[in-house]
C-alpha positions in Angstrom: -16.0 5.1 3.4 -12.9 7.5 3.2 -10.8 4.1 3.4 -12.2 2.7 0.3 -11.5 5.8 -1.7 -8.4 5.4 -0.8 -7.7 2.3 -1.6 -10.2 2.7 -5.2 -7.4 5.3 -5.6 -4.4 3.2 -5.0 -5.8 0.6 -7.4 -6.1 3.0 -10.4 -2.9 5.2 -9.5 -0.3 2.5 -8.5 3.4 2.6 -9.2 6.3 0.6 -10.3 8.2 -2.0 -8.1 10.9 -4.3 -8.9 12.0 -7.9 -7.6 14.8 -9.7 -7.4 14.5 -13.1 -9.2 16.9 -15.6 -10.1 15.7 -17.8 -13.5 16.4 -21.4 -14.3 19.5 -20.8 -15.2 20.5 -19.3 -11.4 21.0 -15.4 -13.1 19.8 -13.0 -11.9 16.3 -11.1 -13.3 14.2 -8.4 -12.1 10.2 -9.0 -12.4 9.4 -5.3 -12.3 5.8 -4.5 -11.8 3.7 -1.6 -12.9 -0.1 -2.1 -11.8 -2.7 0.4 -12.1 -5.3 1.6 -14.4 -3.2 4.8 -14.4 0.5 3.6 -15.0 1.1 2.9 -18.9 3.4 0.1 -20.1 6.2 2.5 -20.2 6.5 2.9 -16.7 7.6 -0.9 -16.8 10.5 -0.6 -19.1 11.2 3.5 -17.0 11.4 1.2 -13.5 14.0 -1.5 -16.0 16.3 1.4 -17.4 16.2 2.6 -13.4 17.2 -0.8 -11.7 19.8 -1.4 -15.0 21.4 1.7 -15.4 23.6 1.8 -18.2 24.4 -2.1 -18.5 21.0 -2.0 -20.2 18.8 -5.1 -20.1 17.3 -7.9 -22.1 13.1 -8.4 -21.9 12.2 -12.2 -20.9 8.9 -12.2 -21.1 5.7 -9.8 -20.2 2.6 -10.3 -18.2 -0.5 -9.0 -17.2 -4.0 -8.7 -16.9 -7.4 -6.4 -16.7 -9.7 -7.8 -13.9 -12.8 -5.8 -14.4 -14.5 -4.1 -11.5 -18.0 -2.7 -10.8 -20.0 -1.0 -7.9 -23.5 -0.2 -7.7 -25.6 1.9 -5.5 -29.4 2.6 -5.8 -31.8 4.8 -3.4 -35.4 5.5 -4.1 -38.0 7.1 -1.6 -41.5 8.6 -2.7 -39.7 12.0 -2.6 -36.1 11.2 -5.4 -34.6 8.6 -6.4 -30.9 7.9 -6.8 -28.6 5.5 -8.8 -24.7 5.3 -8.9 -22.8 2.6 -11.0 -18.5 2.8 -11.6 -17.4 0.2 -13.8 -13.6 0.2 -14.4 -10.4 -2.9 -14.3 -7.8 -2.8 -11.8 -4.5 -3.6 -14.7 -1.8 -6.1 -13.3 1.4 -6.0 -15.6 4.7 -7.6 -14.9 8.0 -7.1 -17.0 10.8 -9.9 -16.6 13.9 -8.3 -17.9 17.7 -9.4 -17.3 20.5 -6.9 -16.6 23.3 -6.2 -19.3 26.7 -7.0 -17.6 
């Protein structure tokens, strides 16, 4: 049980990554990624001004995507009854950006 809290948590918290990528041109991009219910689209183009530094960078194109999630949980006895539900989305975003030079 503590593992999938854990986990639940990592979904919704997250943090932003970046890839090396080369295009069809053979330059270089980054595909930066920012997943997590938590993380705002900012933290996308944060993790690009990090990885560019002050050559700056050019967007290529955005992605991403909400998946939504539920769990349920129901008890019931002749002495209580019980019911948990958690709806929420784990939030897949991708940034393509190319470096100034």
């Amino acid at each position: 049980m503590k593992i999938t809290w854990i986990f639940i948590a990592a979904l919704l918290t997250g943090c932003a990554t970046s890839t090396t990528m080369y295009g069809p041109d053979g330059k270089e991009i980054a595909a930066i990624e920012c997943n997590g219910t938590l993380l705002s689209p900012s933290a996308c183009f944060k993790k690009a001004s990090e990885v560019c530094g002050a050559r700056g960078y050019q967007v290529l194109g955005k992605d991403g995507e909400a998946i939504p999630t539920g769990t349920g949980y129901a008890q019931a006895n002749h002495y209580s009854a019980m019911a948990i539900q958690q709806t929420g989305a784990v939030v897949y975003r991708t940034l393509y950006v190319r470096c100034g030079q």
